[in-house]
C-alpha positions in Angstrom: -20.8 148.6 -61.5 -20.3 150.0 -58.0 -23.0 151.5 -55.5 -22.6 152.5 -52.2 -23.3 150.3 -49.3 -24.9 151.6 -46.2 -22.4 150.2 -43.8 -23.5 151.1 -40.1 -21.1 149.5 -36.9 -24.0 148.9 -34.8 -26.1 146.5 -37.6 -22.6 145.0 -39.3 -20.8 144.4 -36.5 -23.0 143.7 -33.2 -26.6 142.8 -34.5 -27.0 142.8 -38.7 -25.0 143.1 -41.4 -23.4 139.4 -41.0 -25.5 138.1 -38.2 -27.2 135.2 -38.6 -30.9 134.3 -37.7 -30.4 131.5 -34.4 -31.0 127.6 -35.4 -31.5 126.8 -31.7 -34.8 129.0 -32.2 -36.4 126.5 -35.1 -38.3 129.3 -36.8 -41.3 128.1 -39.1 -40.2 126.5 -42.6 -39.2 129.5 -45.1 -39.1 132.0 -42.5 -35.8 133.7 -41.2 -34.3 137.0 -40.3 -37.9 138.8 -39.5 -38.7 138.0 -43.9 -39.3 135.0 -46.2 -36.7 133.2 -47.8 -35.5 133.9 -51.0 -37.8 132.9 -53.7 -35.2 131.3 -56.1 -34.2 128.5 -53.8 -37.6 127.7 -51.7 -39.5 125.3 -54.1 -38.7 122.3 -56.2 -37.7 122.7 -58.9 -36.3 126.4 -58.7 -37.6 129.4 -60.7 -35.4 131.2 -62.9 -35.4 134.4 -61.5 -34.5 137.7 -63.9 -31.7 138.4 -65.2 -29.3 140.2 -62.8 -31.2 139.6 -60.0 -29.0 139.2 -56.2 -28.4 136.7 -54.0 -27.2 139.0 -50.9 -25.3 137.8 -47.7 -28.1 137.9 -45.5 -30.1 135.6 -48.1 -27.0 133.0 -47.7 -26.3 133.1 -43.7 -30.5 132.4 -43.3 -30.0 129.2 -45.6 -26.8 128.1 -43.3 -28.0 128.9 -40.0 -31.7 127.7 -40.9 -30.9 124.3 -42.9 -27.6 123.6 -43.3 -26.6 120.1 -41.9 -23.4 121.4 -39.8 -26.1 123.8 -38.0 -29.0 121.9 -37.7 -26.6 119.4 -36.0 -25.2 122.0 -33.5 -28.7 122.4 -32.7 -29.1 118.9 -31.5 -26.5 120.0 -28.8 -28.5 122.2 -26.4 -31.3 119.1 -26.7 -28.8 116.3 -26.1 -28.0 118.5 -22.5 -31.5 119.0 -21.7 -31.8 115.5 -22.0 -28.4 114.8 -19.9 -30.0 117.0 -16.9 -33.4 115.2 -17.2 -31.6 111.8 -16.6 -29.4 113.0 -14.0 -32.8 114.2 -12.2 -33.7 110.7 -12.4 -31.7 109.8 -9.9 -34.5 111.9 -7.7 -37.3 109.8 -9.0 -39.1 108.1 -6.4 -39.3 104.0 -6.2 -41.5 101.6 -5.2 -40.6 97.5 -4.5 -42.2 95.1 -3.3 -41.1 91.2 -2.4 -43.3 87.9 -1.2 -41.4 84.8 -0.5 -43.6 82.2 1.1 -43.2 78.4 1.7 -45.6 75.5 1.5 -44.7 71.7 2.0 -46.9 68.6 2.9 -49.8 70.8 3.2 -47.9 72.6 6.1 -47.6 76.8 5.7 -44.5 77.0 6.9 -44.2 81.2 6.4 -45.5 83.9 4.4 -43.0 87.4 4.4 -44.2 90.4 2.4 -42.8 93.2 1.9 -43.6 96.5 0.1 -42.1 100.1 0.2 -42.0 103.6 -0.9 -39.1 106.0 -1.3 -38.8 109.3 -2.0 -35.7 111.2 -2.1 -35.6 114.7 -1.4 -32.7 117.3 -3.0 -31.1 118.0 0.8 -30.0 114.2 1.0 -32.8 112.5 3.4 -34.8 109.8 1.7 -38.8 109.6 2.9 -39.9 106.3 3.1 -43.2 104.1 3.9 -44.0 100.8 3.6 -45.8 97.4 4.6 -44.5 94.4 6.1 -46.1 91.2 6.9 -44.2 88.1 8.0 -46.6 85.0 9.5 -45.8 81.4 9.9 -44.3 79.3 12.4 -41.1 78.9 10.5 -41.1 83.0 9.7 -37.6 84.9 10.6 -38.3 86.7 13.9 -36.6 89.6 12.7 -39.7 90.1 9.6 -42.1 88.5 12.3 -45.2 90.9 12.5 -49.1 90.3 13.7 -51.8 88.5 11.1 -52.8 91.7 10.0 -49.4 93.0 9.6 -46.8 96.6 9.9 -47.0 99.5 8.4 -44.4 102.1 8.8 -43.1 105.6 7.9 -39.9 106.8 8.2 -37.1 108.1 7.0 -32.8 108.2 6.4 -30.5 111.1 7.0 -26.8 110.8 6.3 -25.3 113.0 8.9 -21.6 113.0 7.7 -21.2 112.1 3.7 -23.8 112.7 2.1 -25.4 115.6 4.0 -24.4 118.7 2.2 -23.9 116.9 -1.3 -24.1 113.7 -2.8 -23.5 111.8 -6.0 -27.1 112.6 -7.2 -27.1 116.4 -6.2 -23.6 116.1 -7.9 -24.8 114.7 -11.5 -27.6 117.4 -11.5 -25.4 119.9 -11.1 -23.4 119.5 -13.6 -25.9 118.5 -16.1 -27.2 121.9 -15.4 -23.0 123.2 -16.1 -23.2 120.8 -19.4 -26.2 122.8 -20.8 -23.8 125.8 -20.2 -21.3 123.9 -21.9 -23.4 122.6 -24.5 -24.7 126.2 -25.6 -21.1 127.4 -26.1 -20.3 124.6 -28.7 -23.6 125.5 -30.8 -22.7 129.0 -31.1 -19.3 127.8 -31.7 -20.0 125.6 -34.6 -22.2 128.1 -35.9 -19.8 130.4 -35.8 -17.2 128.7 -37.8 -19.7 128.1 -40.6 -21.1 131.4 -40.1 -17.1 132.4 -41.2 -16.9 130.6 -43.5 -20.3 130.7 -45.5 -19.4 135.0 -45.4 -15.8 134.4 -46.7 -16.6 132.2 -49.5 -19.8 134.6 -50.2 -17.1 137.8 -51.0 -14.8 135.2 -53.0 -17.7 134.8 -54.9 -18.3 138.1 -55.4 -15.1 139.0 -56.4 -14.7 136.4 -58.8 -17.8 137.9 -60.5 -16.0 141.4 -60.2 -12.7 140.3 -61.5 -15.1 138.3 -64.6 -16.5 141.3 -65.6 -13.7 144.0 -65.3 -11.9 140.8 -67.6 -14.7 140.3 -70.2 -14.7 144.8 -70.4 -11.3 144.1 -70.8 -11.8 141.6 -73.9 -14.4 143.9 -75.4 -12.1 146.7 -75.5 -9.1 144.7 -77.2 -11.7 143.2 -79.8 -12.9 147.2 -80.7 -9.5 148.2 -81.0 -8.0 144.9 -83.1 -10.9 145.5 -85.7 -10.1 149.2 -85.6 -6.1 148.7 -85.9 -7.3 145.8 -88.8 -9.4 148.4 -90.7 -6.4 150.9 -90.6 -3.8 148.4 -91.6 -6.2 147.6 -95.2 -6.5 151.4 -95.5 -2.4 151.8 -94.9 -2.8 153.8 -91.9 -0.3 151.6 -89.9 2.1 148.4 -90.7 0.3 145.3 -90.8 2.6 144.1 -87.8 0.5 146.7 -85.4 -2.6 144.2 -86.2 -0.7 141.3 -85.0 0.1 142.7 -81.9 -3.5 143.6 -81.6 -4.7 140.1 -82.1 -2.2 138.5 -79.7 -3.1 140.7 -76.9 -6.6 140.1 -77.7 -6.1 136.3 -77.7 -4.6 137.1 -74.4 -6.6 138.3 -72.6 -9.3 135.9 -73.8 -7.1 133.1 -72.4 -7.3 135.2 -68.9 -11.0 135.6 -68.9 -11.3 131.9 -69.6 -9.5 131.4 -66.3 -11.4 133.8 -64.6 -15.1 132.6 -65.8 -13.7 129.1 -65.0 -12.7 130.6 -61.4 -16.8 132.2 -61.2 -18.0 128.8 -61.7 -16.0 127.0 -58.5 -16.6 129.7 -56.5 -20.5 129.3 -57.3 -20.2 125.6 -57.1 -18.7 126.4 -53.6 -21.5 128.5 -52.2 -23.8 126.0 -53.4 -22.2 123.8 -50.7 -24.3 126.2 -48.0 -27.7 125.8 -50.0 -30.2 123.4 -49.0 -34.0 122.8 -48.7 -36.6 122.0 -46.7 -36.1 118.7 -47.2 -32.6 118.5 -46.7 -31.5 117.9 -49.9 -28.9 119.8 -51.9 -29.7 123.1 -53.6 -27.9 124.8 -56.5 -27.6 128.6 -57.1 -29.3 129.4 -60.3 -26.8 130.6 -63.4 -28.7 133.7 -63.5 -28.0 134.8 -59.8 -25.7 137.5 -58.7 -24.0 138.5 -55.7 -24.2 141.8 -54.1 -21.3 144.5 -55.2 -18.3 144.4 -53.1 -18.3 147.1 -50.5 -17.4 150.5 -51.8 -17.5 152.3 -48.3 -15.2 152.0 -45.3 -15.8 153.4 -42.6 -13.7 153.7 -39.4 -14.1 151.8 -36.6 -15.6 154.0 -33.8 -12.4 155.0 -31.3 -14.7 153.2 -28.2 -15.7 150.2 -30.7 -12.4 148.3 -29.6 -12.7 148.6 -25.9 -16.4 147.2 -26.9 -15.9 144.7 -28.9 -13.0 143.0 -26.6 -16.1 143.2 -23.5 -17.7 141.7 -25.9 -16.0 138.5 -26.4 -15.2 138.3 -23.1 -18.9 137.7 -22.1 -19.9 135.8 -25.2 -16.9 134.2 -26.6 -18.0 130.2 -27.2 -14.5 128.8 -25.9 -14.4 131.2 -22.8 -17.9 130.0 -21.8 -17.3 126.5 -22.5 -13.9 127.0 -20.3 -16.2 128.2 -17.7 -18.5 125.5 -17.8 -16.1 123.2 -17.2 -14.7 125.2 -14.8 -18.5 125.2 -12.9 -18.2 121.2 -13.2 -15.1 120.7 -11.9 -16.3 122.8 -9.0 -19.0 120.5 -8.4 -17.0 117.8 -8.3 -14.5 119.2 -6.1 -17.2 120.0 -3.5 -18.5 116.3 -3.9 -14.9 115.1 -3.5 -14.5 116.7 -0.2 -17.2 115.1 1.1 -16.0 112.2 0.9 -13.0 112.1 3.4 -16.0 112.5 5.5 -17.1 109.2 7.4 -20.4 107.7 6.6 -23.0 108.2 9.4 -26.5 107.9 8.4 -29.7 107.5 10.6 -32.8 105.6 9.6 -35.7 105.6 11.9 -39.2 104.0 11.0 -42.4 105.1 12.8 -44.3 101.6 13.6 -48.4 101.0 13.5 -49.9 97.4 13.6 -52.2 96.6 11.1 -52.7 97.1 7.4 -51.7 100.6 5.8 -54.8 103.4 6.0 -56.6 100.3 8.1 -54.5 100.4 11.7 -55.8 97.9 14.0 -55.9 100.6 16.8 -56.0 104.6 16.2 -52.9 105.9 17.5 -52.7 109.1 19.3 -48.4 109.6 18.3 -47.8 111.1 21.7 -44.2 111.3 22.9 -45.4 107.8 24.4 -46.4 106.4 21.2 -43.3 107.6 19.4 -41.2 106.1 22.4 -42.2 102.8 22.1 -43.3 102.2 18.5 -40.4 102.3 15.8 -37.3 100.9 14.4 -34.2 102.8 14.6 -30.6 102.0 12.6 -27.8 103.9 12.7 -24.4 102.8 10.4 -21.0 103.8 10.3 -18.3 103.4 7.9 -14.6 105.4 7.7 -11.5 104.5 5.5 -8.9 104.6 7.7 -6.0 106.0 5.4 -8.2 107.7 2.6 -5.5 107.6 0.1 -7.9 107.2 -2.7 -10.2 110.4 -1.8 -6.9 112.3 -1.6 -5.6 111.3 -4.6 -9.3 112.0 -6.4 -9.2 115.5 -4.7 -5.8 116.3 -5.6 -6.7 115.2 -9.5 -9.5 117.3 -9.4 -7.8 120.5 -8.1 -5.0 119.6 -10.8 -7.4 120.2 -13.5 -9.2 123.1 -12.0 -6.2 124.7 -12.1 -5.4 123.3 -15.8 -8.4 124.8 -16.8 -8.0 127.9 -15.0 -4.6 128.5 -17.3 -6.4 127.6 -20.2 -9.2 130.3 -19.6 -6.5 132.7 -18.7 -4.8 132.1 -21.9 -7.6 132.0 -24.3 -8.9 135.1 -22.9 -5.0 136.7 -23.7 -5.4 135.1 -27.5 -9.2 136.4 -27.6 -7.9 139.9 -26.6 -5.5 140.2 -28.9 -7.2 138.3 -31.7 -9.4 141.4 -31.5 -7.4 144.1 -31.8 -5.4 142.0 -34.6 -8.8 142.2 -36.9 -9.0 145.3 -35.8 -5.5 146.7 -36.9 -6.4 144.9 -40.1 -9.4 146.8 -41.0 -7.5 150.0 -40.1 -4.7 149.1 -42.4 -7.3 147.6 -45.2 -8.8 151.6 -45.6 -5.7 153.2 -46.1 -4.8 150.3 -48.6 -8.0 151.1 -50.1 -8.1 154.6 -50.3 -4.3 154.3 -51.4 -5.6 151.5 -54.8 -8.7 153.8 -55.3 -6.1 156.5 -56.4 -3.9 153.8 -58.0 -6.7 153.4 -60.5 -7.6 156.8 -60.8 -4.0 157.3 -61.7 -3.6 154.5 -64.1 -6.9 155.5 -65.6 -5.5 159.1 -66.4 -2.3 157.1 -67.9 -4.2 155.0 -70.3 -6.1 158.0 -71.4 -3.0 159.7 -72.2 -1.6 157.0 -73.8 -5.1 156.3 -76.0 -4.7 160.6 -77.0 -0.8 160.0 -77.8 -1.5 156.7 -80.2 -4.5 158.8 -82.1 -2.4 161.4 -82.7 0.4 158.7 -83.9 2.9 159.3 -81.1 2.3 156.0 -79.5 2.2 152.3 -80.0 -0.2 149.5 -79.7 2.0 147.5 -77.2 2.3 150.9 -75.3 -1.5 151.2 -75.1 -2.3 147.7 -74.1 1.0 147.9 -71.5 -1.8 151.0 -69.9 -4.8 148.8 -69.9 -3.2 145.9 -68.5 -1.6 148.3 -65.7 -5.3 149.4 -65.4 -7.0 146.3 -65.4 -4.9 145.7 -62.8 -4.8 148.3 -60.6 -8.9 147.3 -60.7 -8.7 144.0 -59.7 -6.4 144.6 -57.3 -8.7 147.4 -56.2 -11.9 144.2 -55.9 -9.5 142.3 -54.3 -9.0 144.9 -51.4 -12.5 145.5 -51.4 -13.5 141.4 -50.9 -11.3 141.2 -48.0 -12.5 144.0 -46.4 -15.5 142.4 -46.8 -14.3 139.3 -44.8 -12.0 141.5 -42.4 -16.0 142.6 -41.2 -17.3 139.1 -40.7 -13.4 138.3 -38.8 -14.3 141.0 -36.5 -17.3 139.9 -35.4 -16.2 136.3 -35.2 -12.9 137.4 -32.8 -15.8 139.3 -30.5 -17.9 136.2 -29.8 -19.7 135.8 -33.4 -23.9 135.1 -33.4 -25.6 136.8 -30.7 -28.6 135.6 -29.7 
């Protein structure tokens, strides 16, 4: 029941053999990994498919990363942050106002004041601006006062101290941009975890189908040899106690496989859990599916693969870039922090014309003349005197720079040595292999010798089943080893960073 499985580093650990096909990427319905999706589980109602046929890995992680809820949710993050820096652009968008007040009594115009405008901010912190103004009447404000025809202007306002080399709206574009970073790192960390989790609950499954069908030899073997030991009894080759001992053991180990075929159906109940279609609704694996064999090569990891894999997490690790994002806000913010123990000193100046916009009343020549004598000029000024609360915000915000700083330092540490902890285990998981593989071999001579000895009468029945139980055993034990070896891969290339996209 064992074959060999091609097991290369390259495709299991960095790009195949429990990668997962990226949901960020939306691929058309029933496509995934570069092939169609398996044909048992794509229409409604599912197929029956033939007897023995497999369910692989790779057929489960492009259900999970493709349709399950868990991923298509982490999905919705990168979208949620493109959405973030889109609003925070907003704040660039340009705006247009306009006002009339005017005032009529006992037939009497007393004034009419108008006034429309157009501004544009621009990313370096200066605001364009043009506009129309018209105030008439004998009661108008001689501040709005303009001719019949009215004032049109262009101008602008340039903050000189706060404000000039970043402001709030630079600011929240910045780190929108940081959150996309941020946002990206929680995908692929999400998907991760199920990614994990879908491949550990996969080998379970297929060692509960191992350990099922080693039993069920098992049972097949006790039933052959309690008809045998009951045909030899009525002939009065041995005592009729012998046949008891034959039928309890048998009973036995039916009472095992029991628990074991009752263990095959959770664990398939479990990896239906990952399944579901294209209409998001639950799927169930068919009775008739099988898993792939547990691995029956292990390989070495590569004496470079280490050093490789611990490079590797540090540049794609999910929590390391989303402590770096956070890191690339909090930079932001400290830079928009600082400028604000700056004073407040901005400069608005408005170039003047008489007459309706695109319709002067005179052409204007805007000679230094012109400019000299026809515009509006402000200038404000504001400055906290004491600044205590810009301090204190500064001093918060280089508080948790440095908090996160420590944090990134000691994930990095944990990522490091998570790594070579997976690592040690897979080392340690081949000589425990290799060292079961002759267990069995062992235990298989044993119960051989034991079956020759109780043919030739010079054993007993409790002997021989004491063999096959050491046997069955050694086997399972054997699966077992093999299953988390199996995981121990998918661990390893979680530690390093998981899906690579």
């Amino acid at each position: 029941m064992k074959r060999l499985l091609k097991l290369t580093l390259a495709g299991s650990l960095l790009a195949g053999g429990l990668a997962a096909p990226a949901a960020a990427q939306r691929p058309a319905a029933g496509q995934g990994l570069g092939r169609p999706l398996p044909a048992p589980l794509v229409a409604v109602p599912v197929a029956a498919p033939d007897s023995g046929q497999v369910f692989s890995l790779a057929d489960l992680l492009t259900y999970v990363t493709l349709r399950h809820p868990v991923a298509r949710q982490a999905a919705l993050l990168p979208e949620r942050a493109l959405q973030e820096v889109r609003f925070a652009r907003g704040l660039f968008d340009p705006a247009a106002t306009s006002k009339y007040y005017g005032k009529t009594f006992g037939g009497k115009e007393y004034f009419h004041d108008w006034d429309a405008s157009l501004r544009v901010p621009v990313w370096y912190g200066l605001d364009l601006k043009a506009g129309f103004e018209r105030g008439v009447g004998f009661s108008v404000n001689p501040e709005s006062k303009t001719s019949q025809p009215g004032l049109s202007y262009v101008g602008l306002s340039v903050p000189l101290g706060q404000g000039l080399l970043i402001d709030e709206r630079r600011a929240a574009v910045r780190q929108a941009r940081a959150l996309q970073g941020l946002a990206e790192a929680e995908r692929r960390g999400a998907l991760n975890k199920l990614v994990l989790q879908a491949a550990k609950d996969y080998w379970d499954w297929s060692l509960s189908y191992q350990r099922q069908a080693l039993l069920r030899q098992n049972v097949e073997l006790a039933d052959v040899r309690f008809r045998a030991v009951r045909e030899r009894v009525r002939l009065g080759d041995l005592a009729a106690i012998d046949s008891v001992e034959a039928l309890t053991e048998l009973q036995n180990r039916q009472a095992t496989l029991a628990q074991a075929q009752v263990q095959w159906q959770n664990a398939t109940l479990l990896l239906s859990n990952y399944l579901w279609d294209e209409q998001q609704q639950p799927r169930e694996l068919p009775a008739t599916v099988r898993p792939q064999v547990l691995p029956a090569a292990w390989p070495a990891l590569p004496p470079d693969s280490l050093v490789a894999l611990t490079e590797l997490a540090q540049q794609l690790h999910p929590e390391l870039q989303k402590s770096r994002a956070k890191l690339s806000q909090l930079g932001v913010e400290r830079r928009l922090l600082s400028n604000k123990l700056l004073p407040k000193l901005t400069l608005d100046y408005n170039l003047l014309q008489a007459g309706q916009p695109f319709n002067p009343e005179t052409g204007a020549s805007f000679n230094g003349s012109y400019l000299q004598n026809n515009y509006k000029l402000g200038v404000s000024f504001a400055y906290p005197l004491l600044l205590r609360q810009e301090r204190a915000k500064l001093q918060l915000n280089r508080l948790k720079l440095r908090e996160t700083e420590l944090d990134l330092q000691q994930d990095t540490r944990e990522i490091q040595t998570g790594v070579r902890t997976v690592a040690n285990d897979w080392a340690a998981l081949r000589e425990q292999l290799t060292l079961q593989e002759q267990v069995v071999r062992n235990a298989e001579r044993l119960r051989q010798g034991e079956q020759i000895r109780f043919e030739n009468g010079e054993s007993s029945i409790f002997l021989l089943n004491s063999r096959e139980a050491s046997l069955v055993s050694a086997r399972v034990k054997l699966a077992e080893l093999q299953a988390k070896y199996a995981q121990t891969q998918a661990m390893l290339r979680w530690a390093a960073g998981g899906v690579e996209e």
